[in-house]
Backbone bond lengths (Angstrom), bond angles and torsions (degrees), N, CA, C in turn:
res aa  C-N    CA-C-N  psi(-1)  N-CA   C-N-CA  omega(-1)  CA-C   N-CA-C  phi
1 X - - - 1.445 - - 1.526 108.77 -
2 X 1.543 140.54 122.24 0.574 126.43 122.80 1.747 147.05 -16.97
3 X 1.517 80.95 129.58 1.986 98.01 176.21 1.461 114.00 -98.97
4 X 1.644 103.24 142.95 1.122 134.58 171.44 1.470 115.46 73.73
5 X 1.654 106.07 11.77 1.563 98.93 -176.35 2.003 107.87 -101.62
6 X 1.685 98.11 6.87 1.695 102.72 -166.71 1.447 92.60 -91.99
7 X 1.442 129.26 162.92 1.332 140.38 170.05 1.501 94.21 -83.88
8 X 1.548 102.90 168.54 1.660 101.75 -164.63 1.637 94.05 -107.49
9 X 1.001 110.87 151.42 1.775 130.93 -151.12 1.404 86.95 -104.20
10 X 1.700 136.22 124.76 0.916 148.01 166.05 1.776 125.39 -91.76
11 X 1.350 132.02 81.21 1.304 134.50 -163.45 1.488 116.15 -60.50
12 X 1.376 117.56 -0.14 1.300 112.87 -173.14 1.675 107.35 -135.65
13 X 1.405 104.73 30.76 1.756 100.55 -157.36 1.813 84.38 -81.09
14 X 1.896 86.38 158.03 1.651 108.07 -173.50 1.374 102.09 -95.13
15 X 1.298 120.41 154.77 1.242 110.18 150.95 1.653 112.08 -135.40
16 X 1.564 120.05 125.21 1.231 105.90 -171.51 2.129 104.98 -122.35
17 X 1.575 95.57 150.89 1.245 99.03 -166.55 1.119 118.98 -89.06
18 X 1.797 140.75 165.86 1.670 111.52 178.37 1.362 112.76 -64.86
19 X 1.510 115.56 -33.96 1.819 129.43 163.70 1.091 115.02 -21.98
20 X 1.464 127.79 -42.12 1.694 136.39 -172.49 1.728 109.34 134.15
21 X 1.989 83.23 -47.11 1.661 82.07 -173.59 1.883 129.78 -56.31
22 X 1.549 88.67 147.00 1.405 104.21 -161.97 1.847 99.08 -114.49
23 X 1.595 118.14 132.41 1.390 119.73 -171.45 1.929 97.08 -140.32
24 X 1.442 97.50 127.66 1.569 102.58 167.73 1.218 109.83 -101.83
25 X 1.183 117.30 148.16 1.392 131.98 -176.74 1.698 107.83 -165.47
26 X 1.052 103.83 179.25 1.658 124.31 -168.82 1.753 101.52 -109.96
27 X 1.759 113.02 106.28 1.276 121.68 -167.44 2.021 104.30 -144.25
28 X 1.396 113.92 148.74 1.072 114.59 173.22 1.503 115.82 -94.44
29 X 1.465 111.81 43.10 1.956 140.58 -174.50 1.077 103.54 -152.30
30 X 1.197 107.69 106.10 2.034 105.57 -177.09 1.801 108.64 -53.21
31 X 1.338 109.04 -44.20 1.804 106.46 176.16 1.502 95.98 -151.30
32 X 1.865 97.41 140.88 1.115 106.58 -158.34 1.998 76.94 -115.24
33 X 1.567 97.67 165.49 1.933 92.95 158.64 1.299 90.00 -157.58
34 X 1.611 92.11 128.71 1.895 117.30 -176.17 1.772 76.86 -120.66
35 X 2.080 77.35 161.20 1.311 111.35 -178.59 1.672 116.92 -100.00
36 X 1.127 112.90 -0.91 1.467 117.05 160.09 1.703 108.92 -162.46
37 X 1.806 99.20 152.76 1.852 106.73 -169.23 1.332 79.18 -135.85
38 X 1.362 117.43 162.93 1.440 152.16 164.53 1.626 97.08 -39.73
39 X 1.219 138.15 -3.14 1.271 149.21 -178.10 1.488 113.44 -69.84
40 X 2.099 92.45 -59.92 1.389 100.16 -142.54 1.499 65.78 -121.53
41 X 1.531 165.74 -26.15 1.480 151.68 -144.43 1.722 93.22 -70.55
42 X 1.334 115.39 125.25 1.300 125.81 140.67 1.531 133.67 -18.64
43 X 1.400 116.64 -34.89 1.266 127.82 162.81 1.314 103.59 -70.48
44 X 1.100 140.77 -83.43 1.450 145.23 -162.90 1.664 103.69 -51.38
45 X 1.523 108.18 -58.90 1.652 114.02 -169.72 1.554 107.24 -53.60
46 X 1.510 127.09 -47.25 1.201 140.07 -165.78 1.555 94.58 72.60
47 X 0.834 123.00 36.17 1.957 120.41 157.32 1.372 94.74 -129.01
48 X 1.794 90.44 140.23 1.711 99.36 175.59 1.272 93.15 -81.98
49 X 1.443 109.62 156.52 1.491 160.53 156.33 0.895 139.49 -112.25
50 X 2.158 135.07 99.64 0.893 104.80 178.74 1.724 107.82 -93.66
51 X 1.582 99.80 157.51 1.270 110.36 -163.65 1.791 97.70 -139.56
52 X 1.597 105.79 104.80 1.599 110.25 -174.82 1.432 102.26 -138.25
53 X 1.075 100.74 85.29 1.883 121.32 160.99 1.340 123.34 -30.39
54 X 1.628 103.41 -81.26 1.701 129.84 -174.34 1.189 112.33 -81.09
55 X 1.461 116.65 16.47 1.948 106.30 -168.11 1.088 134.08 52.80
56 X 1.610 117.61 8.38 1.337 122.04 159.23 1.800 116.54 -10.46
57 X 1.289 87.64 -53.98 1.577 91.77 -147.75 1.880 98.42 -76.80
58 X 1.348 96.78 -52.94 1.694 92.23 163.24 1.439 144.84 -8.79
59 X 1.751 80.37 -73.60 1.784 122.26 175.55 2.306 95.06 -68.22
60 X 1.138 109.01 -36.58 1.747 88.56 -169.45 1.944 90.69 -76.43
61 X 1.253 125.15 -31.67 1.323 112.54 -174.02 1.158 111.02 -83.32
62 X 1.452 129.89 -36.65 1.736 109.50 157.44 1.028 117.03 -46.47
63 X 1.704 130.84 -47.24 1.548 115.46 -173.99 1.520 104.94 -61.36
64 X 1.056 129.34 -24.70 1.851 129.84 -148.30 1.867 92.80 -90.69
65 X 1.310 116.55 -36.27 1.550 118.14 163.27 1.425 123.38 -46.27
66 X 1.395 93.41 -49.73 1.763 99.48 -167.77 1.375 95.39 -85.00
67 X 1.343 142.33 -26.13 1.640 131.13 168.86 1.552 107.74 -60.85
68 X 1.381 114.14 -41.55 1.459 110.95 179.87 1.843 110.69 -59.41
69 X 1.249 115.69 -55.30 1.371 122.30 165.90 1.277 117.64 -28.73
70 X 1.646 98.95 -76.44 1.480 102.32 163.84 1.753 142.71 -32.26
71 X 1.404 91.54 -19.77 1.470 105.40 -165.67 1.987 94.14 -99.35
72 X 1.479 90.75 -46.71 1.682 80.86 -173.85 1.303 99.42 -57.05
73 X 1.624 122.52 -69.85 1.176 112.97 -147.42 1.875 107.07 -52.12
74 X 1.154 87.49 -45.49 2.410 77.08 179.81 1.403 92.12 -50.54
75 X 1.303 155.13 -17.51 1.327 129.12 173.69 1.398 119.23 -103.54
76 X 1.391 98.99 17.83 1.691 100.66 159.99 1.068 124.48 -103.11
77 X 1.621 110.82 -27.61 1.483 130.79 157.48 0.944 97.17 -48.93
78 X 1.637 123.52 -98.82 1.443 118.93 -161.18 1.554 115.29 -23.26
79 X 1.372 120.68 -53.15 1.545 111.74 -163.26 1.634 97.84 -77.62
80 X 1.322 132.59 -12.38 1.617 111.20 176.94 1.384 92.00 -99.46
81 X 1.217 134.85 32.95 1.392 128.37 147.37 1.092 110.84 -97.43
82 X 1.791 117.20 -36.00 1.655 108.15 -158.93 1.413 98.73 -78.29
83 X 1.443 117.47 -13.86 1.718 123.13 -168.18 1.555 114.29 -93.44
84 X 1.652 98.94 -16.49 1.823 116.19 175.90 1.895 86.40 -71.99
85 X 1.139 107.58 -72.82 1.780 121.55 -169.68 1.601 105.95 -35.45
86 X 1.149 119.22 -40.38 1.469 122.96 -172.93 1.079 116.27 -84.90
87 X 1.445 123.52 -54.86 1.885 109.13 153.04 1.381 101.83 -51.95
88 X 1.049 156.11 -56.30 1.884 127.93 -169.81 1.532 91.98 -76.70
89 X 1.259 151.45 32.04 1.429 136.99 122.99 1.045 125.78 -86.34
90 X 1.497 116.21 -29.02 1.678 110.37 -176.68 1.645 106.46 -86.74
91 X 1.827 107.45 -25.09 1.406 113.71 167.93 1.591 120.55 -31.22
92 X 1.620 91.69 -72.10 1.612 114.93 -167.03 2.215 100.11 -66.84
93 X 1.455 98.34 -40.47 1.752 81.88 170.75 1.747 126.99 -55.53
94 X 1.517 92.69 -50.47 1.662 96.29 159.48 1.208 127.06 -57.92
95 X 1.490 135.51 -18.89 1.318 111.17 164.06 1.341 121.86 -106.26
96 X 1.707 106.53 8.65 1.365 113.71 168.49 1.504 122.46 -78.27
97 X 1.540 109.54 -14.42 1.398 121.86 169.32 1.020 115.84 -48.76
């Protein structure tokens, strides 16, 4: 084995959870801090949790707004087209009289 190329192995590193809970163990990170332990995980607890880090959920309901937008307004267009088309039908009947 090569020397001096390993990170140095910490025998007492902490690890504490956002929950509170606190776990020692043997890590090459003197203290680590995670956002869920076998404490507080939904699997283990059997109570749901929602648990949204990255804003997933945020970011899918902003997009789901602007599709709705999107959707009305093409259906406001469409109908001041179908109502543009129908005055130039009753137009062209009236001067077909």
């Amino acid at each position: 084995m090569q020397q001096g190329i390993h990170p140095k192995y910490h025998e007492d590193a902490t690890i504490k959870c956002a929950c509170g809970a606190v776990y020692e163990t043997g890590s090459t990170t003197k203290d680590l801090e995670i956002e869920i332990c076998a404490k507080c995980h939904p699997f283990y607890t059997g109570k749901k949790k929602y648990v949204d880090t990255t804003g997933r959920v945020d970011r899918f309901k902003k997009l789901a707004e602007k599709a709705e937008k999107k959707k009305t307004a093409a259906k406001k267009h469409a109908s001041k087209e179908e109502k543009a088309s129908k005055k130039a039908e009753k137009k062209e009947a009236v001067a077909a009289k």
